[in-house]
TORMAR-47372 format. One record per residue: residue number from 1; x, y, z of N, C-alpha, C in turn; residue in three letters. Coordinates in pm, whole numbers, plus 50000, padded with zeros to 5 digits. Layout:
REM residues N
ATOM seq   n.X   n.Y   n.Z  ca.X  ca.Y  ca.Z   c.X   c.Y   c.Z type
ATOM NUM     X     Y     Z     X     Y     Z     X     Y     Z  ALA
...
This chain:
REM residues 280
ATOM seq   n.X   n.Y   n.Z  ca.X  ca.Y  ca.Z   c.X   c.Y   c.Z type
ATOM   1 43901 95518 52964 43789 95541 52873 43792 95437 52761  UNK
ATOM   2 43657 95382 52730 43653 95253 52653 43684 95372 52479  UNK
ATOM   3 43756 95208 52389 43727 95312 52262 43634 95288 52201  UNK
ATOM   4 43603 95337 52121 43484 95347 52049 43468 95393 51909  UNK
ATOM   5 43455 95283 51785 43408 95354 51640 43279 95374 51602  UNK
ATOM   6 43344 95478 51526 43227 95595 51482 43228 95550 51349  UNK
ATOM   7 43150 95483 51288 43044 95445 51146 43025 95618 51091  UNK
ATOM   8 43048 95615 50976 42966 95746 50907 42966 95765 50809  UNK
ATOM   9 42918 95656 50674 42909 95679 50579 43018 95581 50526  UNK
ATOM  10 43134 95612 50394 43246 95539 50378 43348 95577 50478  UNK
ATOM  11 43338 95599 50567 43447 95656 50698 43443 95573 50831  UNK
ATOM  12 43560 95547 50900 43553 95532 50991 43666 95604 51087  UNK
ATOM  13 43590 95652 51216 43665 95712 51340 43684 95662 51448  UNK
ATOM  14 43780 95665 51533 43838 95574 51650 43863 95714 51753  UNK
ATOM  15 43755 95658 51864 43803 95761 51989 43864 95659 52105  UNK
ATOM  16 43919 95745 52226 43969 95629 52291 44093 95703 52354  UNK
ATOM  17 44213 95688 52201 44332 95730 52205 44357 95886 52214  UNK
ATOM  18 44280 95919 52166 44257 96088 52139 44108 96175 52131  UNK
ATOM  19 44157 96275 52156 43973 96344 52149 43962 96386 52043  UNK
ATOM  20 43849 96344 51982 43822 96428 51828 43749 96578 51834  UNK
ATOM  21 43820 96651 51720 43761 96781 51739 43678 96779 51586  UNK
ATOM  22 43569 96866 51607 43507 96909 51521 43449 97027 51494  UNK
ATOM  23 43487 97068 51371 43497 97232 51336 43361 97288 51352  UNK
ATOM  24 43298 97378 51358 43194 97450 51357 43188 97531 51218  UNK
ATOM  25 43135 97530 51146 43148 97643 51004 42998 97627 50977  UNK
ATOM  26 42929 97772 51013 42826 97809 51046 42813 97888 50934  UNK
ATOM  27 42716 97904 50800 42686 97948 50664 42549 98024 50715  UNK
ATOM  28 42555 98104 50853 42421 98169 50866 42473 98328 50906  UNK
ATOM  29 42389 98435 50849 42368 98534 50927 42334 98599 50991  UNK
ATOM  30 42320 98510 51142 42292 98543 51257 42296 98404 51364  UNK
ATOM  31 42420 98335 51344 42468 98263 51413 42542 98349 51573  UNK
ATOM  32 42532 98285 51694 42538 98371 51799 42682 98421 51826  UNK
ATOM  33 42781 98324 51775 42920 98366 51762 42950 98423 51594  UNK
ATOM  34 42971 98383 51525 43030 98384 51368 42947 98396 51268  UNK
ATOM  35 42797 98471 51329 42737 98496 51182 42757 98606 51057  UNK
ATOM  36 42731 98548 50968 42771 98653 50869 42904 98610 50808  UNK
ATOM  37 43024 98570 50907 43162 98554 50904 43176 98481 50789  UNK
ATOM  38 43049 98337 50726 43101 98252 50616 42988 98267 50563  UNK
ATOM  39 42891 98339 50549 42802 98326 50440 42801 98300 50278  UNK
ATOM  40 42942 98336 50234 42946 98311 50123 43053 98199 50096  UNK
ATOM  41 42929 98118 49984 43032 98003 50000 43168 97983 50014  UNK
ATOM  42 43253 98124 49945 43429 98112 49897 43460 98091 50017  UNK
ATOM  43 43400 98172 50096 43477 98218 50258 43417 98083 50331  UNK
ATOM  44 43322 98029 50343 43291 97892 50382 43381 97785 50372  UNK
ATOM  45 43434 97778 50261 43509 97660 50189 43618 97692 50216  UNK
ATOM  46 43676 97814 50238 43801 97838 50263 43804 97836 50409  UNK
ATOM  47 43752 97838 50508 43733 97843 50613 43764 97664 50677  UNK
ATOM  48 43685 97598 50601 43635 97464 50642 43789 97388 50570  UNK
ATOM  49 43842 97406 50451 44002 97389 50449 44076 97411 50574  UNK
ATOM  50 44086 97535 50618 44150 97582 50723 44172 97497 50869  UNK
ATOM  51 44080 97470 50866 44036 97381 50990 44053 97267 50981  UNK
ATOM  52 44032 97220 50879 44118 97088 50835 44254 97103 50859  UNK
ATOM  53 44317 97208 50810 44466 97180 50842 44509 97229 50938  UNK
ATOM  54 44403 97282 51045 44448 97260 51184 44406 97173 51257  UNK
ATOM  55 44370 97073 51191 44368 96967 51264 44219 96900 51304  UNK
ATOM  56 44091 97000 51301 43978 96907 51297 43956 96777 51223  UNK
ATOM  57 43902 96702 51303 43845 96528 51237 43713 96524 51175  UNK
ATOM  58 43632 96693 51181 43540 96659 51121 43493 96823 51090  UNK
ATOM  59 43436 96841 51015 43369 96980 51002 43225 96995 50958  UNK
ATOM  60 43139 97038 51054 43022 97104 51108 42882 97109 51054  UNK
ATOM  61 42890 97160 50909 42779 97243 50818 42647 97320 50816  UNK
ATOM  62 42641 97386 50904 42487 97445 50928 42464 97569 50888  UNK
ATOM  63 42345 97558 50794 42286 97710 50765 42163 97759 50834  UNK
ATOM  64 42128 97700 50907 41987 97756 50996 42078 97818 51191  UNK
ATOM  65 42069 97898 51237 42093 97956 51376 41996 97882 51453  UNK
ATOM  66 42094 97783 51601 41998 97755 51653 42002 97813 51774  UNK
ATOM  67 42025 97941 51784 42093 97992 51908 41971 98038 51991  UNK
ATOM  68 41978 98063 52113 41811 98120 52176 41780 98231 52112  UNK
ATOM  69 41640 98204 52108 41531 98276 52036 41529 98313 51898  UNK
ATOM  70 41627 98208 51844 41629 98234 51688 41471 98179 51597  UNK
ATOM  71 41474 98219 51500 41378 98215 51429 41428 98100 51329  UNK
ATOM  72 41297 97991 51295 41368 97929 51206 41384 97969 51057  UNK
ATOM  73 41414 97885 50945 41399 97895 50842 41333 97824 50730  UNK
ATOM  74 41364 97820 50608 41252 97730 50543 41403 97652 50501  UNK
ATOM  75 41310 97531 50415 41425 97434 50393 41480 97472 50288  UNK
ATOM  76 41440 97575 50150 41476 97608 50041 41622 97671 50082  UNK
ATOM  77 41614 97763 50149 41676 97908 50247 41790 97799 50299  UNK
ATOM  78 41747 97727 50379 41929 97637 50470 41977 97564 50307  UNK
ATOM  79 41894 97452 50217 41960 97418 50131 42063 97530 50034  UNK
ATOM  80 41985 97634 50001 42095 97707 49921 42241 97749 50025  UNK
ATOM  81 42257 97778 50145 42303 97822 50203 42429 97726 50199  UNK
ATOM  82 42389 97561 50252 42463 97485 50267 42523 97359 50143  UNK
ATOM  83 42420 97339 50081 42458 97248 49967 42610 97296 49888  UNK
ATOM  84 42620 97456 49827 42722 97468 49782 42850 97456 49856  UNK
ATOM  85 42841 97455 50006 42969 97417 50094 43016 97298 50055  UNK
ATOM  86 42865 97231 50073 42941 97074 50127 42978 97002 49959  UNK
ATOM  87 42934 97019 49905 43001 96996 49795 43106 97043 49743  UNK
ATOM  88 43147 97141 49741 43297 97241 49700 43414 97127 49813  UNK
ATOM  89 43355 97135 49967 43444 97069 50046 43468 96920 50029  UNK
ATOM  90 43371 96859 50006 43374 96710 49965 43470 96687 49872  UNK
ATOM  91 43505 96757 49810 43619 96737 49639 43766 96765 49695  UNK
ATOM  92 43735 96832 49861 43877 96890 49853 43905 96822 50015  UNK
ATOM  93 43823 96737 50068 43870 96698 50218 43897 96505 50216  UNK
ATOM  94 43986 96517 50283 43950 96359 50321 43905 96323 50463  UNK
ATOM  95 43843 96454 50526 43772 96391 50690 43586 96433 50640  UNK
ATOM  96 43553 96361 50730 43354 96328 50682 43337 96504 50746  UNK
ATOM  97 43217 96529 50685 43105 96650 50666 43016 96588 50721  UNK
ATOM  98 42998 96681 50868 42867 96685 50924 42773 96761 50872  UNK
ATOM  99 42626 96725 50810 42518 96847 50818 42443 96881 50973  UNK
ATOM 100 42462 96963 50990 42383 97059 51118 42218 97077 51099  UNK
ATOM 101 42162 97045 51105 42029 97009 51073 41892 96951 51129  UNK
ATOM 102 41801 96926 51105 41674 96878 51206 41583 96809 51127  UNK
ATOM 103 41617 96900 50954 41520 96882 50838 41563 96787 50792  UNK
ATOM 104 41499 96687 50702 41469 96575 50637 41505 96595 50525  UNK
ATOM 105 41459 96715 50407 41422 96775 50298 41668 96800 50285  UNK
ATOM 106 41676 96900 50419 41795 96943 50370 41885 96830 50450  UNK
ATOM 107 41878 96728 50544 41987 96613 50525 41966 96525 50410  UNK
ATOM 108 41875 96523 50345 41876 96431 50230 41984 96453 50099  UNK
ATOM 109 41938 96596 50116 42026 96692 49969 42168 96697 50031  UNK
ATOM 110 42176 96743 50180 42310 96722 50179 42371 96615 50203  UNK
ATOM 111 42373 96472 50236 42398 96348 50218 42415 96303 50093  UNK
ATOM 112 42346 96342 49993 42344 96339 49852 42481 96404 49803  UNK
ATOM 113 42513 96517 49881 42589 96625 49819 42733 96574 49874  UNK
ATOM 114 42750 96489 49966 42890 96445 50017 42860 96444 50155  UNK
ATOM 115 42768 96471 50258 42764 96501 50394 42741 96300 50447  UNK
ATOM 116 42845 96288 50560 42796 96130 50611 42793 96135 50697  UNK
ATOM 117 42748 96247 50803 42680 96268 50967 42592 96360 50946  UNK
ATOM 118 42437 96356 51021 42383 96390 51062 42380 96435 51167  UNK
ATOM 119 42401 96574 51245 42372 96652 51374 42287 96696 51397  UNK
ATOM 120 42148 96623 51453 42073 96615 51470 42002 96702 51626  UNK
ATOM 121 41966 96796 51646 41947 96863 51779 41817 96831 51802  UNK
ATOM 122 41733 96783 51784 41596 96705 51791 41632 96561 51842  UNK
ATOM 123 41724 96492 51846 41770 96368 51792 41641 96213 51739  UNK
ATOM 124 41625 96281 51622 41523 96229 51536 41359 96257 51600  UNK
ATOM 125 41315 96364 51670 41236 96401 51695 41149 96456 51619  UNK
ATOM 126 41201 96541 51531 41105 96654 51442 41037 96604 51341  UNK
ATOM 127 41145 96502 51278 41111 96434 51178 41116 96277 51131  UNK
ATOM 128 41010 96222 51123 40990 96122 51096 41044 96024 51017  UNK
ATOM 129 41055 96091 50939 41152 96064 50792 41308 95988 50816  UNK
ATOM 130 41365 96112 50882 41481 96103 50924 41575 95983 50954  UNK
ATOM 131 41460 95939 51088 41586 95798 51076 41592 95696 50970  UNK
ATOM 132 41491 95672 50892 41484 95576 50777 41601 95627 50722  UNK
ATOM 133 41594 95778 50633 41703 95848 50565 41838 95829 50622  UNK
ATOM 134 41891 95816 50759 42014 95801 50772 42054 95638 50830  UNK
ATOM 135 41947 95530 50819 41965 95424 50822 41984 95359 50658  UNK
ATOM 136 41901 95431 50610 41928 95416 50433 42093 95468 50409  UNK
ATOM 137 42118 95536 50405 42298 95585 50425 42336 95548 50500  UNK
ATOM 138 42356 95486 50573 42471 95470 50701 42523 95553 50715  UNK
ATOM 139 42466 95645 50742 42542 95799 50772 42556 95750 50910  UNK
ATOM 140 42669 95844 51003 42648 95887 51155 42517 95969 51160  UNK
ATOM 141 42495 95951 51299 42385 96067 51344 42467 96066 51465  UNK
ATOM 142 42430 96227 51565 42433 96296 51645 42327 96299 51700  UNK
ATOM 143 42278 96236 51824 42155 96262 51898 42175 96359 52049  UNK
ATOM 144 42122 96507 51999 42116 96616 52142 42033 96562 52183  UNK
ATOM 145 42046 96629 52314 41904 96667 52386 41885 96788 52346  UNK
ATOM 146 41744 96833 52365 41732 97025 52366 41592 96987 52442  UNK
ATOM 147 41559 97092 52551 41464 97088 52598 41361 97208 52481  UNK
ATOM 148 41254 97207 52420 41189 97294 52409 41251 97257 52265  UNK
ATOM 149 41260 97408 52205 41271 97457 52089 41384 97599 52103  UNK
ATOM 150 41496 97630 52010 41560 97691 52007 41496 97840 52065  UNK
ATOM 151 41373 97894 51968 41268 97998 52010 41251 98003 52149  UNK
ATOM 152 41227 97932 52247 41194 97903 52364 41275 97810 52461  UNK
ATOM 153 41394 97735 52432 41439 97655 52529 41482 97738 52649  UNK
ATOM 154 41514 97886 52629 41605 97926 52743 41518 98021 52835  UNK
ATOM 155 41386 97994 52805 41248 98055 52893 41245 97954 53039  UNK
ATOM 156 41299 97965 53101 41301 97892 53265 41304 97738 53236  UNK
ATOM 157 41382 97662 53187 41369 97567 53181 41453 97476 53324  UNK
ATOM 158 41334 97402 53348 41301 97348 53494 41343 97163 53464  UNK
ATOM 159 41385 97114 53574 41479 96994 53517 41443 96947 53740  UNK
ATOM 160 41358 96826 53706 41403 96818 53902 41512 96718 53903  UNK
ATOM 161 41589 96610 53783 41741 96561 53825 41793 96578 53643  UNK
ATOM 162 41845 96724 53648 41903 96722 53515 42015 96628 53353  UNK
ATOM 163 42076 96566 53502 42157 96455 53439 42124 96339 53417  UNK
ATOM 164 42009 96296 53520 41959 96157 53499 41847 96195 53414  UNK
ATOM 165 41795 96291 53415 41682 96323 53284 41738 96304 53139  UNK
ATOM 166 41849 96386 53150 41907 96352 52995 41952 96256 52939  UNK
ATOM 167 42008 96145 53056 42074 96036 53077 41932 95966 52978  UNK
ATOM 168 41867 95983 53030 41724 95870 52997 41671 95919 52856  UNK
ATOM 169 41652 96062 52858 41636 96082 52728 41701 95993 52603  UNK
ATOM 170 41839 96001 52616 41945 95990 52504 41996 95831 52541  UNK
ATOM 171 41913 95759 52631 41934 95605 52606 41777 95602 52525  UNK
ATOM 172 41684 95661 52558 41561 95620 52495 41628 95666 52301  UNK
ATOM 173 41689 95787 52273 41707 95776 52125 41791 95683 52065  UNK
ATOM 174 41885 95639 52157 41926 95526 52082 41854 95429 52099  UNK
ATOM 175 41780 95407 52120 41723 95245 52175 41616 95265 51981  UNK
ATOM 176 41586 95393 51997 41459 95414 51875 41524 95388 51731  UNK
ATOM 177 41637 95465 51757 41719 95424 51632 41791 95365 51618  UNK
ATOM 178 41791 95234 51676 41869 95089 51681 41701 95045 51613  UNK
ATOM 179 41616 95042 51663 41480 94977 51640 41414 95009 51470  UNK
ATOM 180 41472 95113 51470 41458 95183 51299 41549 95165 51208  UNK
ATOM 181 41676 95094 51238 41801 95069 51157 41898 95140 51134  UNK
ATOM 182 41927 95197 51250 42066 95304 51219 42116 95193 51329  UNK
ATOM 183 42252 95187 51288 42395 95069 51354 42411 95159 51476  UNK
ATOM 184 42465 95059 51608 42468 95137 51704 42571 95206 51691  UNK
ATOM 185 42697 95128 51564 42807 95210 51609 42842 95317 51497  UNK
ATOM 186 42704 95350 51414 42700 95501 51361 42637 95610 51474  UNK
ATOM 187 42616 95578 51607 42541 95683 51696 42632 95753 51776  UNK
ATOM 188 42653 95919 51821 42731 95959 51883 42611 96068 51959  UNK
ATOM 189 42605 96060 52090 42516 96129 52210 42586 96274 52206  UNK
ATOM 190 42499 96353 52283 42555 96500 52269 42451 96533 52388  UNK
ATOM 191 42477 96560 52503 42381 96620 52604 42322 96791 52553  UNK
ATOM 192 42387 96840 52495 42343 96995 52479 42350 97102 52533  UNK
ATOM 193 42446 97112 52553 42517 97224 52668 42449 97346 52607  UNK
ATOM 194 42343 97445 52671 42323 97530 52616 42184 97551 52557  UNK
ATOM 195 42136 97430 52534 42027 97379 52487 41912 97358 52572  UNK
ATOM 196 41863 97471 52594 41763 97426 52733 41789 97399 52858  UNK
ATOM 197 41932 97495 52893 42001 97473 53050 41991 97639 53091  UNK
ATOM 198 42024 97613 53185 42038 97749 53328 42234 97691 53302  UNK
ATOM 199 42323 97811 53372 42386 97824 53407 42419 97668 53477  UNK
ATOM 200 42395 97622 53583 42346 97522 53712 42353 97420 53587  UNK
ATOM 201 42295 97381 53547 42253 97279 53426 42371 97226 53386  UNK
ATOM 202 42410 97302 53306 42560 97327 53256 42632 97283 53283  UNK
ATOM 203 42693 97304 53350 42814 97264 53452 42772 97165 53580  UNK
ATOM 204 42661 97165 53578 42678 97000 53598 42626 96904 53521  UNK
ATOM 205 42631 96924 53384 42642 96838 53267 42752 96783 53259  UNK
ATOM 206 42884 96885 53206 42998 96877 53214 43070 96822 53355  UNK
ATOM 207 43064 96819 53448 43142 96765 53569 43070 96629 53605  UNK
ATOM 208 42993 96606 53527 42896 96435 53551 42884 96409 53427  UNK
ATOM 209 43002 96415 53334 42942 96317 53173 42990 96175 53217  UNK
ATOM 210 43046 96164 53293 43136 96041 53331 42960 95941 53315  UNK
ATOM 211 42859 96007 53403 42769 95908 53405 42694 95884 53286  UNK
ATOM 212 42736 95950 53194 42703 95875 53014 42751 95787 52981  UNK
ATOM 213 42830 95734 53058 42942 95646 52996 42897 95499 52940  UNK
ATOM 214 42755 95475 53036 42699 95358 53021 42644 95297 52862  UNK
ATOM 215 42627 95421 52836 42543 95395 52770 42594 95341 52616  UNK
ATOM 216 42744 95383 52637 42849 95266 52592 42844 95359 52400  UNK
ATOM 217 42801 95481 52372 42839 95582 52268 42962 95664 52294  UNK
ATOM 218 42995 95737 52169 43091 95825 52180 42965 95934 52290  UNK
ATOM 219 43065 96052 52318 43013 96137 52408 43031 96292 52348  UNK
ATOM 220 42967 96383 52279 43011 96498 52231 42969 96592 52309  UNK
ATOM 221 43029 96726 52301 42995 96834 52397 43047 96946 52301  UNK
ATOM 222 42955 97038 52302 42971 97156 52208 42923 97245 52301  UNK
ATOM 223 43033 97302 52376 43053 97458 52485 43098 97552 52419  UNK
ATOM 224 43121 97557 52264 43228 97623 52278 43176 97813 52225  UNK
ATOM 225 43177 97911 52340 43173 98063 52345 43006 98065 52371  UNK
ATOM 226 42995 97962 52440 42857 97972 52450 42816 98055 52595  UNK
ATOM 227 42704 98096 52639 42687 98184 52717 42731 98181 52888  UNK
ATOM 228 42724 98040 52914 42721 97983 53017 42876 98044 53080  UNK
ATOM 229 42975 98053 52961 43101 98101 52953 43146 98223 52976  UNK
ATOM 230 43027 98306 52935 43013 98446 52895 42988 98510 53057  UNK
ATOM 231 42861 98372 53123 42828 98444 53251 42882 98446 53384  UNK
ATOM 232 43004 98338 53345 43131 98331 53441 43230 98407 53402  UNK
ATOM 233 43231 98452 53334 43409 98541 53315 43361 98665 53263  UNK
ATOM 234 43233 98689 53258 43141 98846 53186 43214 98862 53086  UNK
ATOM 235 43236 98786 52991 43304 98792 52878 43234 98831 52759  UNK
ATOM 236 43216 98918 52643 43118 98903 52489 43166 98760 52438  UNK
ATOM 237 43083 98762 52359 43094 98587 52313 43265 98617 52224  UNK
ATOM 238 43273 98704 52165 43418 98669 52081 43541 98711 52151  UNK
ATOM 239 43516 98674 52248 43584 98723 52404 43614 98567 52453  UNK
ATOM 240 43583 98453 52421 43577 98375 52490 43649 98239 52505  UNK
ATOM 241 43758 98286 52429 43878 98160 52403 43932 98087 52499  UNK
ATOM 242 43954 98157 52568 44065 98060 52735 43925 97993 52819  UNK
ATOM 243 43768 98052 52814 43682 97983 52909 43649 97890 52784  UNK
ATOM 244 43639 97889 52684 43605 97779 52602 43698 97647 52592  UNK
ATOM 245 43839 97669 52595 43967 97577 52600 43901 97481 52737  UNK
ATOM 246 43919 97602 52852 43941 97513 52979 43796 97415 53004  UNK
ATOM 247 43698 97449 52906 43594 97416 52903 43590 97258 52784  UNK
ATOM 248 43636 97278 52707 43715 97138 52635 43771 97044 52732  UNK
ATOM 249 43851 97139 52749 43997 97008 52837 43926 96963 52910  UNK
ATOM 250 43796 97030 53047 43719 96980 53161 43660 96867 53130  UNK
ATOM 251 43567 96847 52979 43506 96797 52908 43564 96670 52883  UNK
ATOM 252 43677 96668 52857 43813 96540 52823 43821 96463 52939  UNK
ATOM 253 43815 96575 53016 43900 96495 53149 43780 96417 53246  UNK
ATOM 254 43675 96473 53240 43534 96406 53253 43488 96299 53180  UNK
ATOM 255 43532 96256 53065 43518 96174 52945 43409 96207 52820  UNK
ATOM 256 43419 96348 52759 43424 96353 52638 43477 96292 52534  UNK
ATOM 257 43463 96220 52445 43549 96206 52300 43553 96305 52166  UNK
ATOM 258 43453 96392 52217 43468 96508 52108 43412 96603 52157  UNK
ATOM 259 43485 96701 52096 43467 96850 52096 43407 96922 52032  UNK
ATOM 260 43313 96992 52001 43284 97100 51864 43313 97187 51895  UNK
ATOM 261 43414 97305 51810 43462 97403 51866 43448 97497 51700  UNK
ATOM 262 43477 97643 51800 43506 97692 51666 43617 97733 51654  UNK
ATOM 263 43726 97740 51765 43867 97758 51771 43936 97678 51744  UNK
ATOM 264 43956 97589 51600 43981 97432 51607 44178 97487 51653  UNK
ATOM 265 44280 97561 51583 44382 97534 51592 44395 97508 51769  UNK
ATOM 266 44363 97600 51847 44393 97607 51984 44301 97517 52088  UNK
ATOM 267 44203 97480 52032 44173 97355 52094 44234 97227 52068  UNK
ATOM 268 44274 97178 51941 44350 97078 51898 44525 97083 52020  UNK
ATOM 269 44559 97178 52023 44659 97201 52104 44630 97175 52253  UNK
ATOM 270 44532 97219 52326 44470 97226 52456 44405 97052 52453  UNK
ATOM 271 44355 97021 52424 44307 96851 52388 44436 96779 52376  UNK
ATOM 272 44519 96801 52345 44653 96727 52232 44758 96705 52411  UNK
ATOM 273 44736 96809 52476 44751 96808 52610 44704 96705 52701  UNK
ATOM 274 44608 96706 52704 44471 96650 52822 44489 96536 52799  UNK
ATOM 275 44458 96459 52676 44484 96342 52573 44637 96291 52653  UNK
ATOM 276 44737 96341 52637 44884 96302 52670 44934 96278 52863  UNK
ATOM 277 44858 96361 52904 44853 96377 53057 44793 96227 53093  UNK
ATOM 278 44678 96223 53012 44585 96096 53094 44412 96113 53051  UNK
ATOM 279 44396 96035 52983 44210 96035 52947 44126 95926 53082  UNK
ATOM 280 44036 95949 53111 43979 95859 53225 43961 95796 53173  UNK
């Protein structure tokens, strides 16, 4: 596996040698795994420490649920939610703050506030604005795929070559935001496990990332307790630690460079593995 740096702001990250993990710390109440769990900032901030010292390279920030059939929010509503995180954490971390986000209004404030990635699940789709704003920062961005809209992606979504569809998608967003001024090597791809897939989808996302490879980005995959998991092992989502691990490591061994998890200590361990055995 080629290496590859990750641009993001005053930061730089090196994949290659190791898989990077990145924390999930979700400031919503009604996130599909952990809502409610950090709504308040103390428990946010103390949370997003935590994970730092188990070892995540990056931590998460989202106050809007993008889980199926969630409802969105307004931008006032995610800014209060998230601004006081990422600032409390910025004073106290030395790895970059992702904002989780789509909005313009709340990556601006939180980029402002200490955030130097953008996770973008639109990948600069929704908003126009956007890529100027994170070509103006040299922030990282995160470009998903999502078929549809969170409200609706998981209503029969129909795909006639799923991998080469996404494949094309997510060379067409970088190609847009190379053309708009974001550096190629602030861009990290994310197919969207979960995001407008069937079961089928899924897993053969994951057992064919190898054919992302071209496209010469880091490669992220965020499986982690997501349903697809749930409908192989009939597991509840907080049930879902050992199909989420083996679901990392698969991810590695396929050629992932990062993880988003919300189990950072025991994925860092399970990766720390995979990584040492042999990366493709």
């Amino acid at each position: 596996m080629a290496d590859h740096l990750i641009r993001a702001g005053h930061y730089t990250l090196t994949t290659g040698s190791k898989t990077l993990v990145m924390g999930i710390l979700n400031v919503t109440p009604d996130s599909f795994s952990d809502g409610g769990l950090f709504l308040s900032p103390e428990k946010a901030v103390e949370c997003g420490l935590r994970m730092a010292e188990e070892g995540a390279d990056v931590i998460d920030v989202g106050g809007e649920s993008t889980r199926p059939f969630s409802q969105p929010i307004t931008v006032d509503q995610e800014k209060k939610r998230v601004l006081p995180v990422i600032e409390k954490l910025t004073g106290q971390l030395s790895i970059p703050i992702s904002i989780d986000t789509y909005k313009y209004e709340v990556a601006k404030s939180a980029l402002a506030a200490g955030a130097s990635i953008v996770n973008d699940i639109t990948a600069l789709t929704y908003s126009k604005k956007m890529v100027s704003l994170i070509a103006k920062n040299k922030a990282g961005v995160i470009l998903m795929h999502m078929k549809g809209t969170p409200r609706k992606m998981q209503r029969k979504p129909e795909y006639g070559a799923v991998v080469p569809e996404i494949y094309a998608f997510l060379a067409e967003r970088i190609s847009y935001a190379q053309q708009h001024g974001i550096a190629f090597k602030n861009m990290i791809i994310d197919p969207g496990i979960g995001f407008g897939k069937l079961l089928h989808h899924n897993l053969a996302l994951i057992n064919e990332l190898e054919y992302f490879a071209t496209i010469n980005r880091p490669i992220m995959v965020g499986a982690s307790r997501k349903s697809f998991i749930g409908a192989i092992l009939n597991d509840p989502v907080n049930d879902r630690l050992e199909g989420s691990l083996a679901t990392a490591v698969m991810a590695v061994a396929r050629g992932a460079h990062i993880v988003r998890v919300h189990d950072v200590r025991e994925t860092v361990r399970a990766v720390t593995i995979a990584d040492a055995i042999g990366r493709p």
